[in-house]
C-alpha positions as a Python dict, from the first residue, in 0.01 Angstrom:
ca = {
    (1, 'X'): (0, 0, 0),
    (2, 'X'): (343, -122, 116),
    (3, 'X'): (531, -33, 440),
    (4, 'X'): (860, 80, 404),
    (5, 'X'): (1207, -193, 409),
    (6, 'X'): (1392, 36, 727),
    (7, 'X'): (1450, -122, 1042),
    (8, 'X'): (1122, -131, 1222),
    (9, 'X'): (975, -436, 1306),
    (10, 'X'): (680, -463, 1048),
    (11, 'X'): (422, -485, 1323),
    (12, 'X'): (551, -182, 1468),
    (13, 'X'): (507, -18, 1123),
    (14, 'X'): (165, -162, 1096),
    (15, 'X'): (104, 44, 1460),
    (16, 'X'): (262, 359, 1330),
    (17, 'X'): (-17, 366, 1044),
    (18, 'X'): (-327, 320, 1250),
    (19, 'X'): (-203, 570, 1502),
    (20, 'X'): (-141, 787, 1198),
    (21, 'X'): (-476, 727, 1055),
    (22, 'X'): (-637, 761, 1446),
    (23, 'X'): (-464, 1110, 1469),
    (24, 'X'): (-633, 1225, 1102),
    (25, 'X'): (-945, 1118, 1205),
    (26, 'X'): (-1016, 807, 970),
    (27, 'X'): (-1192, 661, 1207),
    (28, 'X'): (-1442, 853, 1433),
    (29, 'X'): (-1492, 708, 1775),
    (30, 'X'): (-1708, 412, 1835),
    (31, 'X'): (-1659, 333, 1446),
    (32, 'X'): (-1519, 4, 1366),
    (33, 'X'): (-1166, -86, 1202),
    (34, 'X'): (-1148, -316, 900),
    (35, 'X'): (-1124, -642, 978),
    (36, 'X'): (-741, -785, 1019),
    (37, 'X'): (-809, -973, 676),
    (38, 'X'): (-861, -668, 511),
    (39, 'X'): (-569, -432, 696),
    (40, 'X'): (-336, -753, 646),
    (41, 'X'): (-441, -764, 232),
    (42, 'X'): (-382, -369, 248),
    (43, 'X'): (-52, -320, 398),
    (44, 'X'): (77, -639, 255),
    (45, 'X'): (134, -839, 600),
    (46, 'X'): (18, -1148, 791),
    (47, 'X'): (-266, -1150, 984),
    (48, 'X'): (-29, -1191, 1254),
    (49, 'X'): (132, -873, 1232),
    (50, 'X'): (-173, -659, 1224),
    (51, 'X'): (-309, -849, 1478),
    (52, 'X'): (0, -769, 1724),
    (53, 'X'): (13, -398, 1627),
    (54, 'X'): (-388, -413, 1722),
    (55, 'X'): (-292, -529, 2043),
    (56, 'X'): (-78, -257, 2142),
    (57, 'X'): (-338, 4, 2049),
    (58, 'X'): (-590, -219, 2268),
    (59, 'X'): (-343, -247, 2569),
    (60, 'X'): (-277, 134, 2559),
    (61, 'X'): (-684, 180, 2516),
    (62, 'X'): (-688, 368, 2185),
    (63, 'X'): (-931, 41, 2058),
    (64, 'X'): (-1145, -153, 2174),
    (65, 'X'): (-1241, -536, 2090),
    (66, 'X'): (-1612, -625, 2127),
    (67, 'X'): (-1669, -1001, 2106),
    (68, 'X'): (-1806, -1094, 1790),
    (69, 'X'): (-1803, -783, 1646),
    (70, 'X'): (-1464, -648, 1584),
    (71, 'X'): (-1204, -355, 1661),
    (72, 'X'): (-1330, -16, 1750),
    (73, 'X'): (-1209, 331, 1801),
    (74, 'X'): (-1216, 424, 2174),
    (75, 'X'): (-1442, 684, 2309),
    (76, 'X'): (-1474, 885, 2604),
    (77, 'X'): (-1784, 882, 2796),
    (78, 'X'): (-1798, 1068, 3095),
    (79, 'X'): (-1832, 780, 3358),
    (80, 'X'): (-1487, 650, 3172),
    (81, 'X'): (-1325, 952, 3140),
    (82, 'X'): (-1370, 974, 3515),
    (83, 'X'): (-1296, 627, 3606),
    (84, 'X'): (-989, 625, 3383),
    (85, 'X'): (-791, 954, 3491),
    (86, 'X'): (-950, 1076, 3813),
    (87, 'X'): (-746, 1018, 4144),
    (88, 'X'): (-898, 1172, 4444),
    (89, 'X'): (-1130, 960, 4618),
    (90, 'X'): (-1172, 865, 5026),
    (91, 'X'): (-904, 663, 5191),
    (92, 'X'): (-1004, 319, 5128),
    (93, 'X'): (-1335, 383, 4868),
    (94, 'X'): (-1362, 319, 4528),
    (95, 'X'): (-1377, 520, 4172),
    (96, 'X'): (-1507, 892, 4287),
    (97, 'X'): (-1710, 1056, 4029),
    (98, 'X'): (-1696, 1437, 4149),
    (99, 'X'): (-1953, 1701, 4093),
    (100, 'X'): (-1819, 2000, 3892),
    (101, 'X'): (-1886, 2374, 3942),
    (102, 'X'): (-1705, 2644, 3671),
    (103, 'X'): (-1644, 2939, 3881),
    (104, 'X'): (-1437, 3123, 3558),
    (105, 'X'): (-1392, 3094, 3198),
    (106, 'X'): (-1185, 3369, 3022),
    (107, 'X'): (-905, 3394, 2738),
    (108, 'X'): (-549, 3560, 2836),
    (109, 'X'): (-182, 3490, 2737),
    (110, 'X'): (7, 3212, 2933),
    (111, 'X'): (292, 3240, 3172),
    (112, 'X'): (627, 3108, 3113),
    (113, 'X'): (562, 2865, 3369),
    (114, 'X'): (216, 2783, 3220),
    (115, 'X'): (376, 2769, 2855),
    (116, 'X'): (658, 2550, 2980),
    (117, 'X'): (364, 2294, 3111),
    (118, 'X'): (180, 2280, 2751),
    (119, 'X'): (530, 2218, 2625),
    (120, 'X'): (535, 2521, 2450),
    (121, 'X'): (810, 2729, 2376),
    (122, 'X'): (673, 3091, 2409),
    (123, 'X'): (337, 3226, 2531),
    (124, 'X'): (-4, 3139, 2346),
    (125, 'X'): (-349, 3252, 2444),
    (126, 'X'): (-523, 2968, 2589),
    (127, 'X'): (-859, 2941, 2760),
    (128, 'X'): (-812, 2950, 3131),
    (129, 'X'): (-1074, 2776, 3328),
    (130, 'X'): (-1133, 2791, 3685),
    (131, 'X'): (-1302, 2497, 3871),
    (132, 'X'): (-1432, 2380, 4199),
    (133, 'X'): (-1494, 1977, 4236),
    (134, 'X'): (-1705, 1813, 4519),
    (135, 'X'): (-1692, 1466, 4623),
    (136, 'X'): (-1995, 1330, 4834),
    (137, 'X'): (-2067, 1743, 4861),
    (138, 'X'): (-1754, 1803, 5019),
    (139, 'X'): (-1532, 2088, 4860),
    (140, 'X'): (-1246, 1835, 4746),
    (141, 'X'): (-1032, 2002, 4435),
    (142, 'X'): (-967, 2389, 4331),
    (143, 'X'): (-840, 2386, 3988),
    (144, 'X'): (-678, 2540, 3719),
    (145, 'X'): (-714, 2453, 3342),
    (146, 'X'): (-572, 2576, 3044),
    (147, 'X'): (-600, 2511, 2712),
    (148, 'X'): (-463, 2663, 2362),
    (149, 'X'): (-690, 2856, 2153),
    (150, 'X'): (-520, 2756, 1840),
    (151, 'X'): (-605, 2364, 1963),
    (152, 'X'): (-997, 2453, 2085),
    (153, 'X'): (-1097, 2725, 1933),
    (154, 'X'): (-1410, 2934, 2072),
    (155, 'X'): (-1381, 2674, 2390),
    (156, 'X'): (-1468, 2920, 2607),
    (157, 'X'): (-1799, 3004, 2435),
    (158, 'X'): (-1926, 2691, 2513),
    (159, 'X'): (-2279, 2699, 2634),
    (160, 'X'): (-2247, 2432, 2913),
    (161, 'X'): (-1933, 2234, 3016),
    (162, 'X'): (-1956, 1889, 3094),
    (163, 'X'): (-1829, 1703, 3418),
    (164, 'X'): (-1556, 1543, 3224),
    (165, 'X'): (-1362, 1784, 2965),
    (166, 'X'): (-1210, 1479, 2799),
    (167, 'X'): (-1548, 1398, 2626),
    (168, 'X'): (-1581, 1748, 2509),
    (169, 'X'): (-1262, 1751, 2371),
    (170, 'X'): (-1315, 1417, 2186),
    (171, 'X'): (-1630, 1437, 2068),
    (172, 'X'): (-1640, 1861, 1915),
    (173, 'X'): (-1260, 1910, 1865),
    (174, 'X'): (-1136, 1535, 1782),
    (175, 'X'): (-905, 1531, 2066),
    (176, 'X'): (-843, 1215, 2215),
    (177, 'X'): (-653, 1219, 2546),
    (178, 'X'): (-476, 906, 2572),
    (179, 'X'): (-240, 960, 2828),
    (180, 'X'): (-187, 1175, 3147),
    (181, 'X'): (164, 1280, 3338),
    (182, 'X'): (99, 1411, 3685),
    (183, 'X'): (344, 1598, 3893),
    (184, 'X'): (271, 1580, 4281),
    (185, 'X'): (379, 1893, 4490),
    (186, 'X'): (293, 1915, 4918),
    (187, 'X'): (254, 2289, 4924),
    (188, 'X'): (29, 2545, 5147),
    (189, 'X'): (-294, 2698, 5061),
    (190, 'X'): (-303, 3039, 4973),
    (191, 'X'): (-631, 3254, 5090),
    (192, 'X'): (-780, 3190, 4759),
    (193, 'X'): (-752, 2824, 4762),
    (194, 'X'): (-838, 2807, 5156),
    (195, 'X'): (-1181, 2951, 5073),
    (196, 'X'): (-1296, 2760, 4818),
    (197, 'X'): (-1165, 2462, 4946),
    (198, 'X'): (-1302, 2597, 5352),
    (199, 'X'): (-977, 2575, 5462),
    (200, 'X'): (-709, 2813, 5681),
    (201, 'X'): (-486, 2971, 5492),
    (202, 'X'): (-125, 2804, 5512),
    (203, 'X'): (-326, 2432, 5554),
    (204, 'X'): (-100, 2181, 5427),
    (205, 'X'): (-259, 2039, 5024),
    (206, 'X'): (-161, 1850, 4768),
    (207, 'X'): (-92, 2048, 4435),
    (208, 'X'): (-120, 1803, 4122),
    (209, 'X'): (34, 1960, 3800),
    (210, 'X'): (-139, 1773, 3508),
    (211, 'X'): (10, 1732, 3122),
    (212, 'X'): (-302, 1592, 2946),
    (213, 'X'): (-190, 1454, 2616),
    (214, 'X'): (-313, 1396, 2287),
    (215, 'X'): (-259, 1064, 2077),
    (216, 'X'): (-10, 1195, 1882),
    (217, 'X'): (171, 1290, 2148),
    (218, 'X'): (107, 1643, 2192),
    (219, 'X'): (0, 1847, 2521),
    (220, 'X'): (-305, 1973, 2481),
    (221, 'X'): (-385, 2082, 2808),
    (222, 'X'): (-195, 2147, 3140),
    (223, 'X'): (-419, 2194, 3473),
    (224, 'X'): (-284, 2291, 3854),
    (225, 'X'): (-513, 2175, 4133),
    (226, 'X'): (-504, 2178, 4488),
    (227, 'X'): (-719, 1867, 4671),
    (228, 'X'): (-734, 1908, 4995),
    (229, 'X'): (-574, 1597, 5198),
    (230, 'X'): (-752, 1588, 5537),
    (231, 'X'): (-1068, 1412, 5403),
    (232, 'X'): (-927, 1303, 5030),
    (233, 'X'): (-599, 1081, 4858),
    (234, 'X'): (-436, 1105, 4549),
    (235, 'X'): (-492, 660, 4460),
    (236, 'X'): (-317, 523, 4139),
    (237, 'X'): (-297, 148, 4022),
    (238, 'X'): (3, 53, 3873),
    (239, 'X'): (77, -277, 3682),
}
């Protein structure tokens, strides 16, 4: 196999083939790559090159290097999931990992609003789930999730739903979420979300609007949810 002569820097090339071959499922998670040698002897590059274009995928966390053993697909476990895209925690702790109640699962047609947020152009029928997360037993996040039923089919006759969705997703559908775009809103609590979160109504909350997105750059699921900010923060690292 030969890249193509255009304008891209040949590592950069070498990158858009792995992610193509990540996206089609090549590789399953946890499985290792070739070796450089052998991607290098494939594609008809240095070492070098591969090696660069391997770094990229490792500094955006779509591999992983394991000393002495070689590159591997990244997987979601739950404790990572968590670790990785969770926010909410106690002013000043560390990494929450929140306990998860379903209080809804159904199918219906999407909103423009909600369509808009899966970066769709018209309405679909997704899978709308409705969830209650506790941190340290305290009532900490109402959400909303929604996902197409043309990307997870039958999701919502799913026997038990784990903590995090992300390993669901990965490991039954071949969904890898590899990037999130949140949207912080102050807003009040309406009587629904003052209950579940034992609030008054018209309490100040933050309202997170989540894009979670696929590795080949699709939205694959959109989520609203209200934490409320009298006993919980919204924490990210940036670098």
């Amino acid at each position: 196999m030969s890249l193509s002569t255009n304008f891209q820097p040949l590592y950069k090339q070498v990158y858009d083939v792995l992610v193509e071959r990540l996206v089609k499922g090549y590789w399953k998670p946890s499985e290792p790559l070739p070796s450089e040698f052998a991607l290098a002897d494939e594609l008809g590059v240095s070492q070098g090159t591969v090696r660069k274009a391997i770094n990229q995928l490792v500094a955006e966390q779509l591999l992983r290097r394991r000393q002495g053993k070689g590159t591997f697909v990244s997987e979601h476990t739950q404790e990572s999931s968590l670790f990785r895209f969770f926010r909410y925690r106690q002013p000043g702790a560390n990494n929450a990992i929140p306990e998860t109640s379903i209080l809804s699962v159904k199918r219906r047609m999407s909103t423009q609003v909600e369509s808009q947020g899966l970066g769709l152009k018209k309405a679909t029928e997704v899978v709308e789930m409705i969830r209650l997360r506790k941190i340290d037993n305290i009532p900490a996040i109402f959400e909303t999730v929604l996902q197409p039923l043309t990307i997870f089919p039958d999701l919502d006759k799913e026997a038990e739903l784990p903590n995090s969705l992300y390993t669901l997703y990965q490991e039954k559908y071949g969904i890898s979420i590899v990037e999130v775009r949140d949207e912080l809103h102050a807003v009040m609590a309406d009587a629904e979300v003052a209950k579940h979160l034992n609030l008054e109504p018209n309490t100040p909350v933050l309202m997170t609007e989540r894009a979670s997105i696929n590795i080949d750059g699709r939205i694959v699921e959109w989520s609203q949810a209200y934490c409320q900010s009298q006993d919980f923060v919204y924490a990210n690292k940036l670098k």
